[in-house]
LUMFIVEX-666517 format. One record per residue (C-alpha): residue number from 1; x, y, z. Coordinates in steps of 0.5 Angstrom, whole numbers, plus 500, padded with zeros to 3 digits. Layout:
REM LUMFIVEX-666517
<r i="NUM" u="X" v="Y" w="Z"/>
...
//
This chain:
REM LUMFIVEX-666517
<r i="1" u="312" v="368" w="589"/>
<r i="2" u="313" v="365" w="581"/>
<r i="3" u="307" v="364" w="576"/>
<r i="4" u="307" v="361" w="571"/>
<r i="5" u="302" v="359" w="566"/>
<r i="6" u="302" v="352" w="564"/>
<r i="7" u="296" v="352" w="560"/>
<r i="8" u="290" v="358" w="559"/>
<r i="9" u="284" v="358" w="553"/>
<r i="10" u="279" v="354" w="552"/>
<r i="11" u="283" v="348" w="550"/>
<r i="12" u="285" v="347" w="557"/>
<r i="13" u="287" v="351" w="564"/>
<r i="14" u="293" v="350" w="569"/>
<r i="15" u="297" v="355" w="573"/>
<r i="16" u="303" v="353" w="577"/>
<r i="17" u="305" v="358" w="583"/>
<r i="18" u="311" v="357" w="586"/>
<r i="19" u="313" v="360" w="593"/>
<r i="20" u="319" v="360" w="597"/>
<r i="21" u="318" v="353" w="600"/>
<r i="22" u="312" v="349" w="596"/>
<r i="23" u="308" v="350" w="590"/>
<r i="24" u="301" v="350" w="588"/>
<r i="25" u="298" v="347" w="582"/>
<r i="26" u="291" v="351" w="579"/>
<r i="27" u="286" v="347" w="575"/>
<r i="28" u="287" v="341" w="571"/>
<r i="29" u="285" v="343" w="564"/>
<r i="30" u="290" v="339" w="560"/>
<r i="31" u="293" v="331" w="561"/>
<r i="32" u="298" v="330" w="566"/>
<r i="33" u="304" v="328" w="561"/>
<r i="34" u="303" v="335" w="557"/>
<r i="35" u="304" v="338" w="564"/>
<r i="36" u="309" v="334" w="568"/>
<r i="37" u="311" v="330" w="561"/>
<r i="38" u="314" v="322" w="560"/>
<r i="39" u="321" v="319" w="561"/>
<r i="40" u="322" v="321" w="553"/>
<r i="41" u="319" v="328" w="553"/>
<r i="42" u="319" v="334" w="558"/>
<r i="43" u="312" v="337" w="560"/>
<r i="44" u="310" v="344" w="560"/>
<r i="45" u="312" v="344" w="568"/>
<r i="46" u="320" v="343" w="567"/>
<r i="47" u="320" v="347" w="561"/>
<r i="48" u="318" v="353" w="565"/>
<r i="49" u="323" v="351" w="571"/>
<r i="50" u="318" v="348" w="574"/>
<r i="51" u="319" v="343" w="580"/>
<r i="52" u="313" v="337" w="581"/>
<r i="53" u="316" v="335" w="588"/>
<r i="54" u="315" v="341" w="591"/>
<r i="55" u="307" v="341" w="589"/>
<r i="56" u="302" v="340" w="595"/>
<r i="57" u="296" v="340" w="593"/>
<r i="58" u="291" v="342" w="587"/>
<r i="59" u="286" v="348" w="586"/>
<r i="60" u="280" v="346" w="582"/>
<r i="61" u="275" v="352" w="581"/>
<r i="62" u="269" v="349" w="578"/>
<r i="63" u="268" v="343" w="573"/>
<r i="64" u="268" v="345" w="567"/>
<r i="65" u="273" v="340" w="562"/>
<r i="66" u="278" v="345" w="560"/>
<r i="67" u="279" v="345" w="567"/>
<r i="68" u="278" v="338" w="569"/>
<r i="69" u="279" v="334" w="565"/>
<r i="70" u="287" v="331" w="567"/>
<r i="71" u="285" v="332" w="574"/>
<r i="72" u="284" v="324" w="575"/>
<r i="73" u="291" v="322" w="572"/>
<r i="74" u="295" v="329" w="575"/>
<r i="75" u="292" v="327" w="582"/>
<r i="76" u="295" v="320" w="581"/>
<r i="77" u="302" v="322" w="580"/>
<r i="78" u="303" v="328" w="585"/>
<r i="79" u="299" v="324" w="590"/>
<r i="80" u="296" v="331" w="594"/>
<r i="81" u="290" v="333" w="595"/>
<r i="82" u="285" v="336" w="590"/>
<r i="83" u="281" v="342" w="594"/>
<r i="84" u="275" v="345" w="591"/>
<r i="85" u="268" v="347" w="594"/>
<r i="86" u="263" v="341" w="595"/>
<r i="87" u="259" v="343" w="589"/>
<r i="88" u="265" v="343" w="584"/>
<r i="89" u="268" v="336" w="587"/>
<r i="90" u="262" v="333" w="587"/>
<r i="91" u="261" v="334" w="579"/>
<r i="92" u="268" v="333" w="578"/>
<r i="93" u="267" v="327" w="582"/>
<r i="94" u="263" v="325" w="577"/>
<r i="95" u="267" v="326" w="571"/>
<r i="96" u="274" v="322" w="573"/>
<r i="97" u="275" v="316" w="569"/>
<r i="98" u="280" v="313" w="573"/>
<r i="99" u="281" v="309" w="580"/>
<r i="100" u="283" v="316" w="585"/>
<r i="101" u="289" v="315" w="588"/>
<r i="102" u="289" v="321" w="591"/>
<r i="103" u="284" v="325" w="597"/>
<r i="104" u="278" v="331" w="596"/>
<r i="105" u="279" v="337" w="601"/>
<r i="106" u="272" v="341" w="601"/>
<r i="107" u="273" v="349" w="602"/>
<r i="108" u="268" v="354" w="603"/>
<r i="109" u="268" v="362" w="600"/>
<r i="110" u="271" v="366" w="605"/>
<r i="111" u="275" v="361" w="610"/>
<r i="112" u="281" v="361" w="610"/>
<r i="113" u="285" v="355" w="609"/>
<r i="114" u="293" v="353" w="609"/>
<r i="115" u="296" v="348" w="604"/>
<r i="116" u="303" v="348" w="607"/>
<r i="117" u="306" v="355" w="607"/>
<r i="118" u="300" v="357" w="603"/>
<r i="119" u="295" v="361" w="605"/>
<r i="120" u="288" v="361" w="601"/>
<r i="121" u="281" v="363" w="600"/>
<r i="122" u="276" v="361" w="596"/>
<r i="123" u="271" v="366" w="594"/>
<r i="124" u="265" v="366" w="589"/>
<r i="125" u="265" v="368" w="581"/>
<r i="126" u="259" v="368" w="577"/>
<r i="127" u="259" v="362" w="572"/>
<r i="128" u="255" v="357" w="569"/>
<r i="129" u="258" v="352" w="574"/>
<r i="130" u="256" v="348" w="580"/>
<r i="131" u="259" v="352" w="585"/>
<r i="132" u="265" v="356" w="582"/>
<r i="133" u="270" v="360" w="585"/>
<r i="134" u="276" v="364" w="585"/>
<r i="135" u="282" v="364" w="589"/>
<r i="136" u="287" v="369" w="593"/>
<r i="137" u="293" v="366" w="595"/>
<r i="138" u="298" v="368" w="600"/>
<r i="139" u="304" v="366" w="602"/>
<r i="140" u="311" v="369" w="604"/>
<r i="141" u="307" v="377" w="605"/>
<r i="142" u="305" v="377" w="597"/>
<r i="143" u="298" v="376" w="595"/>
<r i="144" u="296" v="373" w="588"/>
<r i="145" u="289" v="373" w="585"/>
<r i="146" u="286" v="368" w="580"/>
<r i="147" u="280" v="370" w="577"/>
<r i="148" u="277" v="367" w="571"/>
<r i="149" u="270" v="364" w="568"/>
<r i="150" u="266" v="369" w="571"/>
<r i="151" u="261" v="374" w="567"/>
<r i="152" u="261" v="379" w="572"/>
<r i="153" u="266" v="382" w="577"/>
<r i="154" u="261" v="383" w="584"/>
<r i="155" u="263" v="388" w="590"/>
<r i="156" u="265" v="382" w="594"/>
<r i="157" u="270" v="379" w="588"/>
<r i="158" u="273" v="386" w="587"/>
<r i="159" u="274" v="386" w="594"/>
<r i="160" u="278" v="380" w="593"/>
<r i="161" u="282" v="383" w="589"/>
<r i="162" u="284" v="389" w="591"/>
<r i="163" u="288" v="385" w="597"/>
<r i="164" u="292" v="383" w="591"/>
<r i="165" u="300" v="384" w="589"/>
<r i="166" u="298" v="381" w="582"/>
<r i="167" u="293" v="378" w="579"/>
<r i="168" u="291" v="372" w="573"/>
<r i="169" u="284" v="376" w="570"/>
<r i="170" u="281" v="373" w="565"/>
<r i="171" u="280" v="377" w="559"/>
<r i="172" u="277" v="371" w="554"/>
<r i="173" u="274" v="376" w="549"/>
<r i="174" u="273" v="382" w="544"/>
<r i="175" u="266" v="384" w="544"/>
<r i="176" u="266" v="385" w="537"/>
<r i="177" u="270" v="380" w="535"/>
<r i="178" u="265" v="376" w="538"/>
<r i="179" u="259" v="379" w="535"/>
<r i="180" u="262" v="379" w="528"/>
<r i="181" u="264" v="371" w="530"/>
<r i="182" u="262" v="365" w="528"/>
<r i="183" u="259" v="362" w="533"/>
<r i="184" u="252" v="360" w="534"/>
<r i="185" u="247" v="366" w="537"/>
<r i="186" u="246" v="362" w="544"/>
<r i="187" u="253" v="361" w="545"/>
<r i="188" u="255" v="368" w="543"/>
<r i="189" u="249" v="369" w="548"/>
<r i="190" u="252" v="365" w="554"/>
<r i="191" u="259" v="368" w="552"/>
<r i="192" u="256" v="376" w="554"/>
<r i="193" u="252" v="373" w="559"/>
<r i="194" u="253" v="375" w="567"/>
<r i="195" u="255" v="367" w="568"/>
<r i="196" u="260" v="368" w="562"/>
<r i="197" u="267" v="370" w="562"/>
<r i="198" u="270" v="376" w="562"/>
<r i="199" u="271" v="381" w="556"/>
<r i="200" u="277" v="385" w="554"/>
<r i="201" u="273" v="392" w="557"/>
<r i="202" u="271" v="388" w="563"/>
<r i="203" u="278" v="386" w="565"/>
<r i="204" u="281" v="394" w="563"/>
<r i="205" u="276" v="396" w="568"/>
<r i="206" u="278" v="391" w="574"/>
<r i="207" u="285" v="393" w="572"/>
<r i="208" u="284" v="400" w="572"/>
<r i="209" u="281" v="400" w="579"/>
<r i="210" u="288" v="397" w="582"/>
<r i="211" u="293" v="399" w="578"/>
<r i="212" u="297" v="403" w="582"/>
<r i="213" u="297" v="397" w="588"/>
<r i="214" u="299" v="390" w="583"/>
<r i="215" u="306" v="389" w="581"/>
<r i="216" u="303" v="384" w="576"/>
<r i="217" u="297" v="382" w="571"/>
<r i="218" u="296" v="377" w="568"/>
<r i="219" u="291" v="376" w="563"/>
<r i="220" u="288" v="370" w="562"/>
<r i="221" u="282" v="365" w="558"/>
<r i="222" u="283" v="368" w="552"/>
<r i="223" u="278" v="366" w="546"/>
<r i="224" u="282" v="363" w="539"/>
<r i="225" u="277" v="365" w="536"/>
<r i="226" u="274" v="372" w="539"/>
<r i="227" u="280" v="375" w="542"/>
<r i="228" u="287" v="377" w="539"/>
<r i="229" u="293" v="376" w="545"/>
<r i="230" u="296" v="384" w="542"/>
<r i="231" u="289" v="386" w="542"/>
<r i="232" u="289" v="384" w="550"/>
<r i="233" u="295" v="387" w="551"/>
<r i="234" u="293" v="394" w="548"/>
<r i="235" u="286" v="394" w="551"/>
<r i="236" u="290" v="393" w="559"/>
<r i="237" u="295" v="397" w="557"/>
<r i="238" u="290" v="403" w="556"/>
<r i="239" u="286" v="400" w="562"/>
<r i="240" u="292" v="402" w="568"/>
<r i="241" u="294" v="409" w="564"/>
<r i="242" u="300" v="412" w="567"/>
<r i="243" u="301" v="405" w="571"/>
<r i="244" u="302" v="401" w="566"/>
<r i="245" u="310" v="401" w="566"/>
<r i="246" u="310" v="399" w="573"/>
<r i="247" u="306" v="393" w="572"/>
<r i="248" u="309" v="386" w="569"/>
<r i="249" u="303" v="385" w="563"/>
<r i="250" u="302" v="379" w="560"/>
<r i="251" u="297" v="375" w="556"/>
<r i="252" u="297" v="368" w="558"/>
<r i="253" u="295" v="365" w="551"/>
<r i="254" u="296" v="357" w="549"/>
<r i="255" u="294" v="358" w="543"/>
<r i="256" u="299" v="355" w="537"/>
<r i="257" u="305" v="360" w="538"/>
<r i="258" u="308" v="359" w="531"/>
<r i="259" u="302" v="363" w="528"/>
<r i="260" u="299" v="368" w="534"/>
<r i="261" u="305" v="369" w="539"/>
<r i="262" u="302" v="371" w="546"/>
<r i="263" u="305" v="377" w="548"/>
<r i="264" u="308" v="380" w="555"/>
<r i="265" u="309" v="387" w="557"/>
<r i="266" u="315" v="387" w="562"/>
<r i="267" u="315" v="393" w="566"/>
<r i="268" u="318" v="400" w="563"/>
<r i="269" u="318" v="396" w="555"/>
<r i="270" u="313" v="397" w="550"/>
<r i="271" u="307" v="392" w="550"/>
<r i="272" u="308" v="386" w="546"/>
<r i="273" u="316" v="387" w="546"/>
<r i="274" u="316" v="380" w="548"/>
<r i="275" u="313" v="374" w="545"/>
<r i="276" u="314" v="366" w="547"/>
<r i="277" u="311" v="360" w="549"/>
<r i="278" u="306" v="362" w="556"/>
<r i="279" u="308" v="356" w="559"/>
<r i="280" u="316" v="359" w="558"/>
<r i="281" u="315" v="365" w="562"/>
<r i="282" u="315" v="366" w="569"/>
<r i="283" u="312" v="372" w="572"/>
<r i="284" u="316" v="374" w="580"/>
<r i="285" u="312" v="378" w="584"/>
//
């Protein structure tokens, strides 16, 4: 199974999951010419050697617009079903702007349910969203969690978790970056707030729970403002102690990368060796 991460942060979010004989796309956070480019100018897919014949369908987890918003055209030009729970469509439903030419599936936490060789589950995260989720997803006998937006990791998520071979776990924050930041007190309140995102601190906790069963960890949603990929990085690489140089670490950051690179820690090499464009790596389990 290969990842790799189209596109993270609040500007926009999707993830390409490639397995041995189909592939998934997670969220439509950005236009559909950026992730699957135009007869002049390649997209961020086939940058990453990505295939979009082999995509079957579209994990949408909540109807936020950074995760959203190139639904409409990118369902229309991969014409496969677009998969989410009944709340989330219905939301994102209300959003698309253009004629839809492609199907909504509704899926329930907790049900398995198949998309070609692959297998997923939905479960339940704590955002402020309409009925949000993350995803397990399992094909050829390896497992990869997605987990972002969410201000807490409950009992029943981190069981999800722990059934993972990797995980893309958000990382969207500095605490104190955050408190020192410019945003206004209610977002900065939202932000830290159960139905929030994830800190650095919370992530090193998530992963200090599984380091000794996951191959890959992926963070993700990183803040432009209240986070710095490196400091992501050091904050997971303390989380998995003695762990560490067996896990693939990466920071999946879309940021402008001619100014703040996103960092990747491949296994056995010093954290933040490797710096280049998150959509140009691909992470194997």
């Amino acid at each position: 199974m290969n990842i790799t991460v189209l596109a993270s942060g609040s500007k926009g979010n999707c993830v390409y999951i490639e397995g041995t004989s189909g592939a998934l796309i997670i969220d439509a956070g950005r236009s559909a010419r950026e992730i699957l480019g135009t007869k002049d100018r390649k997209g961020r897919l086939s940058e990453g050697g990505g295939n979009r014949d082999l995509i079957e369908g579209i994990l949408i987890t909540h109807e936020h617009g950074d995760h959203v918003k190139g639904l409409g055209p990118l369902g229309n030009a991969l014409k496969v079903p677009a998969y989410g729970t009944s709340g989330t469509l219905d939301a994102t439903n209300r959003m698309i702007q253009t004629k839809k030419n492609f199907t909504f599936q509704s899926v329930q936490p907790g049900d398995p349910f198949s998309i070609g060789d692959f297998t997923v589950t939905a479960f339940s995260v704590s955002h402020d969203a309409t009925d949000p989720v993350g995803y397990l997803i399992e094909e050829g006998g390896l497992r990869i969690c997605y987990c972002t937006d969410t201000g807490v990791v409950t009992s029943g998520m981190m069981e999800m978790i722990k059934k993972s071979d990797g995980v893309i776990l958000e990382s969207n924050h500095c605490p104190q970056m955050l408190k020192d930041g410019p945003y206004p007190a209610f977002l900065k309140r939202r932000i830290a707030s159960s139905r929030g995102h994830l800190s650095n601190e919370d992530a090193g906790t998530v992963l200090a729970e599984i380091s000794r069963s996951i191959h890959c960890a992926i963070l993700a949603h990183l803040s432009e403002e209240n986070n710095e990929p490196g400091l992501a990085i050091r904050k997971a690489h303390e989380a998995l102690g003695l762990a560490a140089d067996d896990v693939d670490l990466f920071a999946a950051s879309s940021i402008d990368t001619r100014t703040r690179p996103p960092h990747r820690k491949p296994k056995q090499q010093c954290r933040g060796q490797c710096q280049d464009d998150c959509w140009k790596i691909t992470i194997s389990l």
